[in-house]
N, C-alpha and C positions, 0 to 999 in steps of 0.2 A: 245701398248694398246691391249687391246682384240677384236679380228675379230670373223667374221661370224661362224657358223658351217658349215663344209659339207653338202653337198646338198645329206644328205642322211634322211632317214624315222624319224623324230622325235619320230613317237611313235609307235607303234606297231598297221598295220591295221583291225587283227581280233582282237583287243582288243575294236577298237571303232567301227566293225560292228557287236559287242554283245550285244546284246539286253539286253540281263540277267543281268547286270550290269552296270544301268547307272551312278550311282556315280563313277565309275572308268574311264568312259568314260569323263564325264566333268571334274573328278580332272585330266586326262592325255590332255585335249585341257588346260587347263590354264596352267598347265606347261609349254605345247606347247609355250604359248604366253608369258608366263614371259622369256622363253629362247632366243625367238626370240629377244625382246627387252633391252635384258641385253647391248648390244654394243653401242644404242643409248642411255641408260645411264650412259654409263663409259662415253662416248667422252663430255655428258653434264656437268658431275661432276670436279669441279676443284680438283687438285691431292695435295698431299702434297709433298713438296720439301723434300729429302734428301740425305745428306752431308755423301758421301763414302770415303773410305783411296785415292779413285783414282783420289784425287783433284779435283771432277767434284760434281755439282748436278744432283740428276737424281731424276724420281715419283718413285710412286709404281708400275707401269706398267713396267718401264725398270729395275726395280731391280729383274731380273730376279735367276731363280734356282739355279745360280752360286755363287751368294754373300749371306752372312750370317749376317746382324748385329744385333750384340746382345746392345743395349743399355744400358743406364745408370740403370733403373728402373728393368730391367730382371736382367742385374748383381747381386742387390742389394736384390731383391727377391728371387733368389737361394740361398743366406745364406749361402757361401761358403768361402775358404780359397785362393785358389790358380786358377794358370790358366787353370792346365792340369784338375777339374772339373768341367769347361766351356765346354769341349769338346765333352760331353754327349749331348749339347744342337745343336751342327753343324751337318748336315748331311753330313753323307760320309767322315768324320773327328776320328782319333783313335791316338793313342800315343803308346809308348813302357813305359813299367814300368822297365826297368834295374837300375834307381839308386832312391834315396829317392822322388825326383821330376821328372815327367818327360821332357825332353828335346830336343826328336826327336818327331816328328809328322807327319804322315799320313795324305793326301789327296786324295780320290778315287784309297786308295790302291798304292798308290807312296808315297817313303818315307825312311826315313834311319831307322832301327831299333835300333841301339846302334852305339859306338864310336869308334869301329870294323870292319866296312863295307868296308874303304878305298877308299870316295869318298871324291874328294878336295874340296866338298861345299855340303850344304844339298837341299834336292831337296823343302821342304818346307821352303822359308823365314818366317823369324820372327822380325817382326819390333817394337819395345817401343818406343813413343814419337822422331820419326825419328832417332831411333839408332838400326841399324844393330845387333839382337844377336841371327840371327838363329844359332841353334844348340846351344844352351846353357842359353835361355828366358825361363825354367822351375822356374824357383827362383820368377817369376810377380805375386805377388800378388795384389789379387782383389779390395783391398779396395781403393776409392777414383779412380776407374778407371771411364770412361767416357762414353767411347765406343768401340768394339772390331768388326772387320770386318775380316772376312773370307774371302778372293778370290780363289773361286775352279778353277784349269787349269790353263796351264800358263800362265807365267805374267814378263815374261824374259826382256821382250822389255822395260819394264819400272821400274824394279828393278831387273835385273839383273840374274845374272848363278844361284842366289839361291831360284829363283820361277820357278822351274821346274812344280811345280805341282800345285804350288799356292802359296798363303802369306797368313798370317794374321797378320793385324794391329790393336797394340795397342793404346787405346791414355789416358792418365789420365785427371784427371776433367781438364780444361781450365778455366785461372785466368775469375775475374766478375768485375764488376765497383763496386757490393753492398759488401760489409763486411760479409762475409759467413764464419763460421765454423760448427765445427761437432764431434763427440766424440763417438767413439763403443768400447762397452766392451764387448767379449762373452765368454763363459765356458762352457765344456763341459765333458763325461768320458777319463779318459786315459791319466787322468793332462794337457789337450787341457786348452788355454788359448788364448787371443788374445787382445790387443787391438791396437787403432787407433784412429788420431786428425787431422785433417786439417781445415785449416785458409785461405781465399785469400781474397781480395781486392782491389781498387784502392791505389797506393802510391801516384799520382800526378794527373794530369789532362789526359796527356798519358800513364800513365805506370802507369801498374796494376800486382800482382802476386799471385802465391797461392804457400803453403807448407805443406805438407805432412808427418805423421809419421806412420811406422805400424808394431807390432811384434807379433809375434806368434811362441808357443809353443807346443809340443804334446810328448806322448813316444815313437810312433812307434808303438804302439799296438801289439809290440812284448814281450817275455817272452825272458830272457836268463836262460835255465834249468841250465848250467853247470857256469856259473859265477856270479848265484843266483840274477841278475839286470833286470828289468823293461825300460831299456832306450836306448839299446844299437843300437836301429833303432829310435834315436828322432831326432824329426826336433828343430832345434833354428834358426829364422829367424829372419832375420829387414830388411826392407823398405823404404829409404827415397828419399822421390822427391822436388823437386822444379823447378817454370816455373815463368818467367818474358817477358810480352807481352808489346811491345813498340810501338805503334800508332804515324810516322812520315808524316802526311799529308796522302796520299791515301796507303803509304806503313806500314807494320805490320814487325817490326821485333821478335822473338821468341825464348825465349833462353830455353832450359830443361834440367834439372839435375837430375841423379841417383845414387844412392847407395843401393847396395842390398849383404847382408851378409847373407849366409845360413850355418850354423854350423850343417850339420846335421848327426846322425851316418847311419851305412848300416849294418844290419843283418836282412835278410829279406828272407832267402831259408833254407828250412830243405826238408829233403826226405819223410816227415811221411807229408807231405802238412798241415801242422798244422802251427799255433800260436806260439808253442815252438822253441826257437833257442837254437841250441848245441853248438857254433861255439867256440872256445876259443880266437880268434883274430879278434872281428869283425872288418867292415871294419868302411870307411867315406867317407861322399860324400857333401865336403863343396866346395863353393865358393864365392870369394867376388870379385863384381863388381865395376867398379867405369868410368860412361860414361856420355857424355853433347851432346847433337843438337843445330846449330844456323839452324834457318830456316828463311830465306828474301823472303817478296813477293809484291807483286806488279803491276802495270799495265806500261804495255809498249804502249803506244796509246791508241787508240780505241778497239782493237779487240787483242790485246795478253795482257798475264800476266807469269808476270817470277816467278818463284817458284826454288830459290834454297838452298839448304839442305846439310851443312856439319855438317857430326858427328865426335865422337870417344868413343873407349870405353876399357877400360885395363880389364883382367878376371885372375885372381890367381884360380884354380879349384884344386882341390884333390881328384880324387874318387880312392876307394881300397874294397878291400874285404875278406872278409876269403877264401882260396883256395882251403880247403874243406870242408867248412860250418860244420865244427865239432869239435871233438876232440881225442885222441887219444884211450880214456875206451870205449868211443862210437863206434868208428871203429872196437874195439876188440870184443864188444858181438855180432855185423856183419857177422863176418869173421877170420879168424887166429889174435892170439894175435899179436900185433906188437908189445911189447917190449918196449924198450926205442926209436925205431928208430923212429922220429918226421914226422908228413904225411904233 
């Protein structure tokens, strides 16, 4: 909760032993008095509950500097596509851009920058719907997400060698008793296309589920000057989820399903730092996932609750690239012709 100030000058004393200025004198004593009393309005005030990745409820007082939740309603007003444009909104939060989506992620400057480094785990976890996919959750798109919680610092002790520097956890919308769906379509330049439907409901009296679809489309916003194409950096994405919530007396069983196919290409460096790609072999940087959580919870007596949580998750990945972002006429008006010898 919020405490006292220091016991030092509220306000400046030649300001209130100046005569020449009494409106500044009275507007700096009511300050004085609104500050002083700010503490015994916080401890009057009832706080609102909320529900963090760390299994706990906590107010708004203990959700201190360290945690980030971005809700359901922020998600859906930033009008966005993917995860790694969430990250604008976390402080002290940054990504590496080395392939179409990004994949490694930064926490106060800790962090792996690409898939090069040679560390046996990343130092930022990344968790979806209780499935394990740090180093490689650049593919989560936004739509139909829930909630996204950032933990700054680490967080070892409770998930493991891959929150050295922190986690963020995903969650997609959670099934409802009412018959909810939903439908978005959006379009934009650069042949960006998108859409997305989701469905949940009760199916019985305890079991209730929700279903999800989402694809998207764009070109890359790149140019191939030398292979005369517009797409050779496009994302082609799909999205599918599905979650089955089972109500057994005071226990919640939880079942969640993914699939996430990214077809996307990789020409995205030139030397002229421009738009234009020269490359004659770009690369690709696709992946298809395919991962499930059971999660059982529960009360053990009075005063414990058991929370436990098996995943898995299989990843087919492909990234490549051109080796020297060009071509071979290209290289020649550079530097000495090269001939037929291939660079």
């Amino acid at each position: 909760g919020l405490s006292s100030p220091p016991d030092l000058p509220l306000v400046r004393p030649d300001l209130l032993n100046d005569q020449r200025d009494p409106k500044m004198k009275t507007y700096l004593l009511v300050s004085a008095l609104l500050t002083a009393a700010l503490p015994v309005l916080a401890d009057d005030a009832e706080p609102e509950e909320i529900v963090v990745s760390g299994f706990r409820t906590v107010s708004p007082q203990e959700l201190d500097t360290s945690i980030t939740l971005l809700d359901q309603t922020t998600i859906e007003q930033a009008s966005i596509a993917n995860f790694e444009e969430l990250v604008q909104l976390v402080p002290n939060m940054s990504f590496s851009g080395e392939a179409s989506r990004a994949r490694y992620f930064q926490l106060r400057g800790i962090g792996e920058r690409e898939q090069y480094e040679g560390a046996p785990n990343p130092s930022v976890g990344y968790i979806v719907d209780d499935i394990d996919l740090s180093g490689i959750g650049g593919v989560t798109a936004t739509y139909d997400l829930q909630q996204v919680d950032v933990l700054r610092g680490p967080q070892s002790a409770r998930y493991g060698s891959s929150a050295l520097a922190g986690i963020v956890y995903v969650q997609s919308a959670m099934p409802t008793d009412e018959l909810i769906g939903n439908f978005q379509v959006t379009g934009g330049t650069e042949d960006t296309y998108a859409a997305g439907a989701a469905v949940g409901g009760g199916l019985t009296d305890n079991l209730k589920g929700r279903f999800s679809v989402y694809k998207y489309t764009d070109n890359g916003f790149r140019d191939n000057e030398f292979l005369g194409k517009d797409d050779t950096n496009e994302r082609d994405e799909l999205t599918v989820r599905g979650k089955l919530s089972w109500d057994i007396g005071d226990w919640n069983v939880l079942l969640s399903a993914l699939y996430a196919d990214a077809d996307n290409g990789y020409d995205a460096f030139t030397i002229t730092n421009d738009d234009t790609m020269r490359s004659d072999n770009p690369g690709e940087d696709t992946q298809e996932t395919t991962a499930g959580s059971l999660k059982v919870t529960g009360p053990l007596g009075g005063a414990m609750e058991l929370v436990s949580i098996t995943s898995v998750a299989s990843s087919d990945i492909d990234f490549s690239f051109d080796g020297d972002w060009g071509n071979n006429p290209f290289w020649s008006e550079l530097g000495e012709p090269s001939g037929n010898t291939p660079i």
